[in-house]
KENU-434682 format. One record per residue (C-alpha): x, y, z; residue in three letters. Coordinates in pm, 1 decimal. Layout:
residues N
- u|v|w|residu
- X|Y|Z|ALA .
...
***
This chain:
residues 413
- u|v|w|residu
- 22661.1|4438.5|21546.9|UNK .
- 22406.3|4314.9|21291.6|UNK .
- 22123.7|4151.2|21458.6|UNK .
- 22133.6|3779.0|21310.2|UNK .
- 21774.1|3713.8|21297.6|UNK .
- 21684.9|4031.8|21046.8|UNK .
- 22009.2|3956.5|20822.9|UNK .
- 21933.3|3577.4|20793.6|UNK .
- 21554.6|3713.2|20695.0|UNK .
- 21646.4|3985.1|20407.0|UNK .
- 21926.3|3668.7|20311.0|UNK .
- 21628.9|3464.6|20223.7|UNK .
- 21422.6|3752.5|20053.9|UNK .
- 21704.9|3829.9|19882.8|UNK .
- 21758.2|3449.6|19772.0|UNK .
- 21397.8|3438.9|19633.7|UNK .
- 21361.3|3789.1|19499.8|UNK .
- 21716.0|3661.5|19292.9|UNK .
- 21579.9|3361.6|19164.5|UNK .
- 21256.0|3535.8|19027.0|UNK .
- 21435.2|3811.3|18807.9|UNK .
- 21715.0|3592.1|18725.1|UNK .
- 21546.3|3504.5|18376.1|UNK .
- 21404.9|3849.3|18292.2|UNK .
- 21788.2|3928.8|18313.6|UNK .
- 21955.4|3677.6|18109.3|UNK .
- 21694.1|3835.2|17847.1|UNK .
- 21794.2|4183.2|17896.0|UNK .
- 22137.1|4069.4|17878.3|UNK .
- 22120.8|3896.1|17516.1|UNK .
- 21862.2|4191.6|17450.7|UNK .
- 22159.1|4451.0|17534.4|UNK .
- 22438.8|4176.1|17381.3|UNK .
- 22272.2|4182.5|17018.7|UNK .
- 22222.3|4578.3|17013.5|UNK .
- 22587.8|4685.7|17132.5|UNK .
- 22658.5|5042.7|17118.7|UNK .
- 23000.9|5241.2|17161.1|UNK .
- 23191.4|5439.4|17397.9|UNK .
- 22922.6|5734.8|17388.9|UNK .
- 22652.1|5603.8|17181.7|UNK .
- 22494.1|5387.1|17435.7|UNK .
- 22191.3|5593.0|17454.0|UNK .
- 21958.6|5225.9|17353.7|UNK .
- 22129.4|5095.7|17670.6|UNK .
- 22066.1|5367.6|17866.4|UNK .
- 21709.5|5406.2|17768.9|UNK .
- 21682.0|5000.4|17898.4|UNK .
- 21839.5|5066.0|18200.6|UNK .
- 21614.1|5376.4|18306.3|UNK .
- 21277.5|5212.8|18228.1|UNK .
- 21353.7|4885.7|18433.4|UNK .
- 21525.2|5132.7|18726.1|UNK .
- 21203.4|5287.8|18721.2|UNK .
- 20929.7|5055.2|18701.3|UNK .
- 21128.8|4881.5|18980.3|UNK .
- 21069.0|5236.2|19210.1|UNK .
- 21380.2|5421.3|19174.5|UNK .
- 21436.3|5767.2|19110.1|UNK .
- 21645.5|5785.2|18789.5|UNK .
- 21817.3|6041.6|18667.6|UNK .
- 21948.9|6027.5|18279.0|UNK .
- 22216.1|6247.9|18042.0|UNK .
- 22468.5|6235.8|18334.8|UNK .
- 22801.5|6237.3|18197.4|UNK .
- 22680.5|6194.5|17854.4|UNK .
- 22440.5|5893.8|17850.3|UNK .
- 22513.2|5806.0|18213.5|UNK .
- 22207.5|5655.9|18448.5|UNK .
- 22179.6|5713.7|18828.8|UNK .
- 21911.8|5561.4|19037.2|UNK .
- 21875.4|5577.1|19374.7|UNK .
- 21678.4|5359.0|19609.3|UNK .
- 21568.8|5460.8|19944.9|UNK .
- 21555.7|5192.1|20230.5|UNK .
- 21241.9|5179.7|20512.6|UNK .
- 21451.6|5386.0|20708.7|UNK .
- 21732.7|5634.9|20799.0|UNK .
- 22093.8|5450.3|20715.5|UNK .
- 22415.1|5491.0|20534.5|UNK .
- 22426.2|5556.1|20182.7|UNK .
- 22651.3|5280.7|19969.7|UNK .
- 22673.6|5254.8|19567.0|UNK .
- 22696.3|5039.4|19287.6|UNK .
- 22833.7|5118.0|18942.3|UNK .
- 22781.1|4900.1|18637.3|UNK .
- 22932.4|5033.8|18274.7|UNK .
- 22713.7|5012.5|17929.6|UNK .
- 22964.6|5061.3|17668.6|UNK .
- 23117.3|4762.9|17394.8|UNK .
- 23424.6|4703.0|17261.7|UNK .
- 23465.4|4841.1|16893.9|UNK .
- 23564.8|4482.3|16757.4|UNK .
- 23355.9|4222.1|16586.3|UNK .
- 23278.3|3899.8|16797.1|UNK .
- 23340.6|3517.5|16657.1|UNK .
- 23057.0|3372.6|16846.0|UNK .
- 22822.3|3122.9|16767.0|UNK .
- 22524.6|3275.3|16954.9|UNK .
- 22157.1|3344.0|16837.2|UNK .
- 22162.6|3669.2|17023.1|UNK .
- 22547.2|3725.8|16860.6|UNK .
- 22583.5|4128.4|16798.7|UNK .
- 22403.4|4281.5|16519.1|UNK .
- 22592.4|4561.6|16463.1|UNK .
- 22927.5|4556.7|16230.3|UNK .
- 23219.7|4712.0|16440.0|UNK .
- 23074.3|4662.9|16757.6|UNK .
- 23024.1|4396.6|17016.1|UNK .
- 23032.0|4282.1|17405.6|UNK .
- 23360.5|4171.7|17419.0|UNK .
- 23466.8|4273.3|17765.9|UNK .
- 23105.1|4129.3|17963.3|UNK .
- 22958.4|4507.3|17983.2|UNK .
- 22570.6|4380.7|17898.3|UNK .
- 22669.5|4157.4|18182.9|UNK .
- 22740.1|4404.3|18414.3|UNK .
- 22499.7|4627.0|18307.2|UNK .
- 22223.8|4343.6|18360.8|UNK .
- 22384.0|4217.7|18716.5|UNK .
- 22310.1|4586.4|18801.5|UNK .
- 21953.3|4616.5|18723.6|UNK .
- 21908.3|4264.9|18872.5|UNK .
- 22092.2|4410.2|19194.6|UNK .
- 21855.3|4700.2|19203.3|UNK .
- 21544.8|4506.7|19123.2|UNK .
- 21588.2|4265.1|19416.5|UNK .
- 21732.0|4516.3|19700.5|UNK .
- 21400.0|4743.1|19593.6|UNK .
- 21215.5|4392.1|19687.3|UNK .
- 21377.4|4408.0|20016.4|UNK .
- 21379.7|4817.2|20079.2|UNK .
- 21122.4|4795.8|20384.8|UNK .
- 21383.8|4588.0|20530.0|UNK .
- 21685.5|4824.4|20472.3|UNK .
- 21850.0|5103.3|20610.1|UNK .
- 21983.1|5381.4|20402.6|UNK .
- 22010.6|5443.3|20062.8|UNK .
- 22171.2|5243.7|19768.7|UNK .
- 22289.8|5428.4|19477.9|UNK .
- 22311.2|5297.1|19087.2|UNK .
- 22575.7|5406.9|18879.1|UNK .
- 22489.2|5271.7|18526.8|UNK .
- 22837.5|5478.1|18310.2|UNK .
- 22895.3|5515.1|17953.2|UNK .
- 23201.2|5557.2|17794.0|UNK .
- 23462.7|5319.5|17957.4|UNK .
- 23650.0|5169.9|17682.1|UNK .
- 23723.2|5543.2|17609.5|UNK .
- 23815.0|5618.6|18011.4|UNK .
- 23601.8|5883.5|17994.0|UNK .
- 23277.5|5783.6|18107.5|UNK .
- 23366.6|5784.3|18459.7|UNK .
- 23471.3|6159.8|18531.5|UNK .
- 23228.9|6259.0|18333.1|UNK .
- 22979.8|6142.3|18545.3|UNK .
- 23164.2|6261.4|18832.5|UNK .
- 23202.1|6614.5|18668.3|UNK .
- 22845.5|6625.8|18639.1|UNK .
- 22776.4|6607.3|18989.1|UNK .
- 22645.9|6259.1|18978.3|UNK .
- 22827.3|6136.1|19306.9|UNK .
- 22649.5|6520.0|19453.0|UNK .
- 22326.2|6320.4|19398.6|UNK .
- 22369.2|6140.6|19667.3|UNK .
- 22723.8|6118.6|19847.0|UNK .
- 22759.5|5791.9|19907.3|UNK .
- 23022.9|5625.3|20132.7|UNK .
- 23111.7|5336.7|19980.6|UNK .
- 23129.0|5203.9|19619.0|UNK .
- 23174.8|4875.9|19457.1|UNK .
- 23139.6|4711.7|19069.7|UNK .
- 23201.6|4388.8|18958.4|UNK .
- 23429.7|4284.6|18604.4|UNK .
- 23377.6|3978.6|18422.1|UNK .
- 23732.9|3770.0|18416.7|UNK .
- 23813.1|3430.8|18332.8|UNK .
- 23798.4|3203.0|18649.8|UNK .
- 23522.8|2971.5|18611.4|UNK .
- 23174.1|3027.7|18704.2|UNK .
- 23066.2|3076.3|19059.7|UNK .
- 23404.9|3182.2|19129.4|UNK .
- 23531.0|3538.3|19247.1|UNK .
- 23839.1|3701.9|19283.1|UNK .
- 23936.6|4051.2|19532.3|UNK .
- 24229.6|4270.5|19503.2|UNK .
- 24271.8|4447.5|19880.6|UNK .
- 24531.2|4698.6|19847.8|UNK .
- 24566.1|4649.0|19438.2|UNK .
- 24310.9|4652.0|19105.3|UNK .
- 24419.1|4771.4|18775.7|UNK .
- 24727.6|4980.8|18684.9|UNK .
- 24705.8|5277.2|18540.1|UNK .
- 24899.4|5425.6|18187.5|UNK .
- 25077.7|5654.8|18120.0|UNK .
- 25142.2|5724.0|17716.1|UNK .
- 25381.7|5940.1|17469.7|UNK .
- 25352.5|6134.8|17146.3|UNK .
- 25676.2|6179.4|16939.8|UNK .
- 25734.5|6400.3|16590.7|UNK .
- 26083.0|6265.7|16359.2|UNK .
- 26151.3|6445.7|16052.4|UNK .
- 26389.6|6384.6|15790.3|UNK .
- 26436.7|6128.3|15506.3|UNK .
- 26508.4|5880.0|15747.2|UNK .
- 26221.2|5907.7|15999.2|UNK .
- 26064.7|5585.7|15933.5|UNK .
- 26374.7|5391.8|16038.0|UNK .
- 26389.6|5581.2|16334.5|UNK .
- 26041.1|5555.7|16438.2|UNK .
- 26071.4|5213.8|16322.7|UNK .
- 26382.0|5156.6|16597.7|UNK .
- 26239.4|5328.6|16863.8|UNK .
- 25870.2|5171.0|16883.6|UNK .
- 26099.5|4827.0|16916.3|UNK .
- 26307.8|4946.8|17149.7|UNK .
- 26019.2|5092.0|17382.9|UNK .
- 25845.2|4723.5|17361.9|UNK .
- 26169.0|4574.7|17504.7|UNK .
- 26087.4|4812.3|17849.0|UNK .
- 25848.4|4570.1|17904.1|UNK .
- 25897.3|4272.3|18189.6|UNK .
- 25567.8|4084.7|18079.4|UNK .
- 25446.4|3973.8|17762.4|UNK .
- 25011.6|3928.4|17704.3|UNK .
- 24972.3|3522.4|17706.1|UNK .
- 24795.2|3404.3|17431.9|UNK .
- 24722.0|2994.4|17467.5|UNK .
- 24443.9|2858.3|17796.9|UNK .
- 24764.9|2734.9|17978.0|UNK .
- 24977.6|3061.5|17955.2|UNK .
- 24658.9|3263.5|18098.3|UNK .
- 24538.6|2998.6|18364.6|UNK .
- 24956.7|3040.4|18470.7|UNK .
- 24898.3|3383.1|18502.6|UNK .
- 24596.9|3372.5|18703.1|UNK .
- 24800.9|3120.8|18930.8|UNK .
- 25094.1|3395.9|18926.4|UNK .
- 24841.9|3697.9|19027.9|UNK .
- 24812.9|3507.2|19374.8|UNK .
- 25155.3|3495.3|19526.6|UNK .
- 25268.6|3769.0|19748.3|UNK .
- 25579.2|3894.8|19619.3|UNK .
- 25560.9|3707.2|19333.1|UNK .
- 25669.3|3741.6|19000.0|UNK .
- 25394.6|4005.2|18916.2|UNK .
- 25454.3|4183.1|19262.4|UNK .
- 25646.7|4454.1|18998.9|UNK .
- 25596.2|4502.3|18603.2|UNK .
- 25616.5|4675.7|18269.5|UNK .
- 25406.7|4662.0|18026.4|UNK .
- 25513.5|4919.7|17715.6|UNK .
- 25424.6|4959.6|17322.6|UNK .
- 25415.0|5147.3|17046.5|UNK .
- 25331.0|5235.9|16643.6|UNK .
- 25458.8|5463.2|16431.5|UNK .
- 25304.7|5634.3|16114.5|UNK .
- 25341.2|5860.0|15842.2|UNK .
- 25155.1|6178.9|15906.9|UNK .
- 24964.1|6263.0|15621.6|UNK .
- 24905.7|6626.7|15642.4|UNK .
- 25258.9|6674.5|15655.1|UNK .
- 25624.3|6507.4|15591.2|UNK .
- 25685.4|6404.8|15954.0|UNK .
- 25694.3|6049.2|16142.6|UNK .
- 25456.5|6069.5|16426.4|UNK .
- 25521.9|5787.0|16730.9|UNK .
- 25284.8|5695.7|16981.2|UNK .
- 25369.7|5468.5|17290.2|UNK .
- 25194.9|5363.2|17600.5|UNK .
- 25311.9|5205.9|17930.9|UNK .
- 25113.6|5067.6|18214.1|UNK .
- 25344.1|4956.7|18550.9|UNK .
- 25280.0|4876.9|18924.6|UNK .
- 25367.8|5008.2|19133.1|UNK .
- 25321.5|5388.8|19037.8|UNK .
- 25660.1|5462.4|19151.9|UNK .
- 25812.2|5298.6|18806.3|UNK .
- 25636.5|5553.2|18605.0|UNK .
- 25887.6|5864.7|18677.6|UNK .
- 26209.0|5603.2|18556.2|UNK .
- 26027.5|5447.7|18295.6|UNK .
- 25967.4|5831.0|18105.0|UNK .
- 26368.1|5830.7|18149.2|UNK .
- 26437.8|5554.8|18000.2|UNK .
- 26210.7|5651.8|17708.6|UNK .
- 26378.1|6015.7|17662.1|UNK .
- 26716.0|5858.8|17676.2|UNK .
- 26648.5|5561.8|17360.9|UNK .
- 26468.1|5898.0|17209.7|UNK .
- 26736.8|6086.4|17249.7|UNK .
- 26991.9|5749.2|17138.0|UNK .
- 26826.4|5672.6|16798.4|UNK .
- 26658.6|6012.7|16718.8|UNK .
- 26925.1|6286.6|16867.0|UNK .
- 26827.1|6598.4|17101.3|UNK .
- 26611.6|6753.9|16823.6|UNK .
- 26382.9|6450.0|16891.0|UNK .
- 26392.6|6453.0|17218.3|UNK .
- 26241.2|6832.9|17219.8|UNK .
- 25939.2|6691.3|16996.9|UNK .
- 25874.8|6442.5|17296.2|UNK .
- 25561.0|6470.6|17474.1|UNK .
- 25456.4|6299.9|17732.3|UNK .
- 25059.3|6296.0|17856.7|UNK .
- 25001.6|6572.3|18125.4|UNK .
- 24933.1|6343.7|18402.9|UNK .
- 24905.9|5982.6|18410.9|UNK .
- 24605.1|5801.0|18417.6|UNK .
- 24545.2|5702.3|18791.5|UNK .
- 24545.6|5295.2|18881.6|UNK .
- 24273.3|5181.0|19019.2|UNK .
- 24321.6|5063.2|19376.2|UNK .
- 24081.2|4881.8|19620.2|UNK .
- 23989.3|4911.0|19953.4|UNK .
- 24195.7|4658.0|20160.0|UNK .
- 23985.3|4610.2|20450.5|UNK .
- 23665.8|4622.6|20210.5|UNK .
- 23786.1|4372.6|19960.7|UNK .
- 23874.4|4131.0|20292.8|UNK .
- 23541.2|4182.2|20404.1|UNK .
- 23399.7|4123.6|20085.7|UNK .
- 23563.0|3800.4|20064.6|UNK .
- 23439.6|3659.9|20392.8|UNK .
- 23103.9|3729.1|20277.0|UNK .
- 23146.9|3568.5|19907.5|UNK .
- 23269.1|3300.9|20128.5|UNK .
- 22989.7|3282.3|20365.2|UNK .
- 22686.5|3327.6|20113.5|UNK .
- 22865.5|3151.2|19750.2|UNK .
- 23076.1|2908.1|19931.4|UNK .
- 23362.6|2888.9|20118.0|UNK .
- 23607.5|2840.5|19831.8|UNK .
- 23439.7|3058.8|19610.2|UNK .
- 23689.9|3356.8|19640.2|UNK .
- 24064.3|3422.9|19503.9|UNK .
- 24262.6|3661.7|19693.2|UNK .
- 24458.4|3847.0|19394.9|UNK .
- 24824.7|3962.0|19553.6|UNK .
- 24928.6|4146.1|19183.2|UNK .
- 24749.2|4339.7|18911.8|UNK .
- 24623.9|4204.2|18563.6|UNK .
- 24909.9|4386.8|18391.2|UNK .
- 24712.6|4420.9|18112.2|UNK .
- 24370.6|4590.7|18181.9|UNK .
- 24252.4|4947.3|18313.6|UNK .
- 23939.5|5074.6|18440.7|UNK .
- 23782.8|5405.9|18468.8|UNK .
- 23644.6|5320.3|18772.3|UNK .
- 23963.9|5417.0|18940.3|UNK .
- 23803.6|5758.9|18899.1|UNK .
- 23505.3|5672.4|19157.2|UNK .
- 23774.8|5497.1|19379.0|UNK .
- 23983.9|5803.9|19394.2|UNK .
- 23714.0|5968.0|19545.9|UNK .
- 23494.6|5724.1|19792.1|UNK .
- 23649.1|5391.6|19942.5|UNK .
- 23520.2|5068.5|19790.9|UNK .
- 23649.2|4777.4|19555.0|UNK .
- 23566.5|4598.7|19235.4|UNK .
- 23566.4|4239.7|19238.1|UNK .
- 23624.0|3996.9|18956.3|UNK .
- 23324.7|3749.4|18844.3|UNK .
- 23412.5|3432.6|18720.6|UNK .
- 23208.0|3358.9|18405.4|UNK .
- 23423.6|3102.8|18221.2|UNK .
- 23319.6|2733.7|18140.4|UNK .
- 23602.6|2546.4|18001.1|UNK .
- 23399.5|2233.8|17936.0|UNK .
- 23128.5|2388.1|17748.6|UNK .
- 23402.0|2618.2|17566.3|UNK .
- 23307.2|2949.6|17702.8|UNK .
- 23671.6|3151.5|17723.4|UNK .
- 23565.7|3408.6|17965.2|UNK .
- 23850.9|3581.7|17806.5|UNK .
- 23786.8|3924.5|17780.5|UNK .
- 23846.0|4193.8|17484.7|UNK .
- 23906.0|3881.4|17252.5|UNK .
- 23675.9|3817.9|16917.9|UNK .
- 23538.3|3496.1|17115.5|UNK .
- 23497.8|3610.5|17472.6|UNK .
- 23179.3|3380.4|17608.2|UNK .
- 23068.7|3374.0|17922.5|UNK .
- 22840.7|3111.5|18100.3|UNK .
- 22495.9|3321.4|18169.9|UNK .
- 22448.4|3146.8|18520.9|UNK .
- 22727.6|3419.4|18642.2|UNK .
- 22416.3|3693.9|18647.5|UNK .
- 22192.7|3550.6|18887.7|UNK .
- 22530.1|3444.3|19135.7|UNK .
- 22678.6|3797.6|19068.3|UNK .
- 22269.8|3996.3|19139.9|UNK .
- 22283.7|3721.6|19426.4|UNK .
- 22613.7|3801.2|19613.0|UNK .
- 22613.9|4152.5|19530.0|UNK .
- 22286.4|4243.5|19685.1|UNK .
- 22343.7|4033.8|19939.6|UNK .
- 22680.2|4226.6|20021.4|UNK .
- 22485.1|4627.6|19953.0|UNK .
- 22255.8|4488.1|20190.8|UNK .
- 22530.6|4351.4|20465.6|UNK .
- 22686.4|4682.9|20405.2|UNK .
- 22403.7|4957.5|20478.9|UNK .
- 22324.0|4697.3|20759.8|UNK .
- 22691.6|4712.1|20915.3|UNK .
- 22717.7|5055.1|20880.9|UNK .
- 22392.1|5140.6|21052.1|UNK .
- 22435.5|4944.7|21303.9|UNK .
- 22767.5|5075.1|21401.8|UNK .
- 22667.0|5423.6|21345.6|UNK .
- 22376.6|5356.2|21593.5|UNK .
- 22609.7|5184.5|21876.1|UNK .
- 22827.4|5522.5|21878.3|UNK .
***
């Protein structure tokens, strides 16, 4: 059991050690925000990351996985070892915001709350290194490039970054679109995962069978993206019903073009489903239209990816625990309790959860009433900056409660 007295004490260094970098991060945020950089090229952020990592005391390593960070902060004394990852990376669209700190680079721009993250992690590590006499164990930073790509991730991992430390447990946050000071936790559930197709027609009339086929493989799907406030605050309400109407789902597309080295059609389709089990029907159904419109020549020229991306599933009993925290330290009706997946998101971070128990949890940043969206991967995502001192807040807060917990019980046995 965690004695009360020392939790209630690093609670109210962590309050105050929050409140003073809270600022500084907002800046690195915009700082990040107006500088965005590509799955891959985020070697700017990374450099940002590693100098505040270290002048805060941690021992950073850089190049992991590309342009990946890793810092690791040691507690005042022996302990578990728990982890935080936080991605870099921005969306290759341009944004439609009004703000003075609005990207400067053509192509490019922070469209899915990645500078967010990135600065809620260096915010988390700034505050728990306030607090590290205080602490048992060891906290480990994850700071990935590359997730827009779904690459970053096992790269990292490939590169032995998880062998820098081992660490037990590991947990992220995601910018979504439930109002500020609000979070969300998926026990049991998180993001789907994807499967995808590649498909070759040739003839005169390969266009009109591509054409056929990329609508017929849309029709597979059971749920359509919304696109007005109403259809995606429905959805949000639809995400918390047990068994409800996104218990099960398809989601399925696909575009056709003219190769141009050659005569030939080429098709490429996509699908992402929950439960995993609909995957193995779902390539059926898409051989049999193949075979339907293009005949069994086409159906030899299907190929299908050599394993499916892997969903990305969270921790039940950690996500419940999470959410009596949130509850305890934000407020008590600070947390959703999502029963279905988004249907229409992924996350590389399934990698790190196929390996070490943990959970991602959502972070409300919208603000209806002074227009910010909070609507991800859209040209006018905007997100209401008071999310990054609650997010470094809570999430320090639950590290902390973590390495605590875990000490403590390790110590009883």
């Amino acid at each position: 059991m965690v004695p009360e007295v020392g939790r209630t004490s690093i609670d109210t260094s962590i309050d105050r050690a929050t409140v003073a970098v809270e600022h500084d991060l907002i800046a690195l945020r915009r700082e990040i925000h107006r500088r965005p950089e590509l799955a891959g090229d985020e070697k700017n952020t990374a450099a940002l990351v590693a100098d505040r990592l270290r002048a805060a005391g941690l021992d950073v390593s850089t190049g992991v996985g590309g342009n990946g960070v890793v810092g690791i902060l040691d507690g005042g004394g022996p302990g578990a070892t728990v982890a935080y990852r936080a991605d870099m990376d921005a969306v290759a669209m341009d944004e439609d915001v009004p703000y003075e700190f609005r990207s400067q680079v053509a192509g490019a721009g922070h469209l899915c709350g990645h500078d967010i993250h990135t600065a809620i992690g260096v915010g988390v590590a700034r505050v728990l290194a306030e607090v590290r006499a205080q602490l048992p164990g060891r906290v480990v930073f994850y700071f990935q490039p590359a997730e827009e790509s779904l690459s970053g991730a096992q790269a990292m991992i490939d590169d032995g970054a998880l062998d820098l430390a081992g660490p037990q447990e590991i947990y992220a946050l995601h910018c979504a679109h439930f109002d500020v000071g609000r979070f969300a936790v998926m026990p049991g559930l998180g993001l789907p995962g994807h499967d995808s197709f590649d498909l070759e027609l040739d003839g005169q009339d390969a266009p009109a069978r591509a054409t056929e086929i990329t609508a017929r493989v849309g029709r597979l799907s059971t749920v359509t993206p919304p696109t007005t406030p109403q259809e995606h605050q429905d959805l949000l309400a639809a995400l918390q019903v047990e068994d409800g109407p996104m218990a099960r789902f398809v989601s399925a597309g696909a575009g056709a073009g003219v190769d141009p080295n050659s005569s030939s059609t080429r098709v490429h389709g996509w699908v992402k489903a929950w439960p995993d089990d609909l995957y193995p029907g779902i390539r059926d159904q898409v051989a049999q239209l193949v075979r339907e419109i293009g005949g069994p020549r086409a159906v030899e020229q299907l190929r299908f990816r050599e394993s499916r991306f892997p969903a990305m599933v969270c921790s039940p009993d950690l996500s419940h625990a999470a959410a009596e925290h949130f509850r305890t330290t934000v407020g008590p009706d600070a947390v959703a309790v999502l029963r279905a997946c988004f249907p229409f998101n992924g996350e590389d971070f399934a990698h790190f959860l196929d390996r070490i128990p943990g959970a991602m949890f959502f972070l409300g940043v919208a603000n209806p009433a002074a227009g910010l969206s909070g609507l991800v991967h859209t040209p006018t995502f905007a997100a209401d900056e008071r999310a990054i001192g609650i997010g470094t807040r809570a999430m320090a807060g639950w590290l902390a409660d973590r390495l605590l917990r875990r000490t403590s019980v390790r110590s009883i046995g």
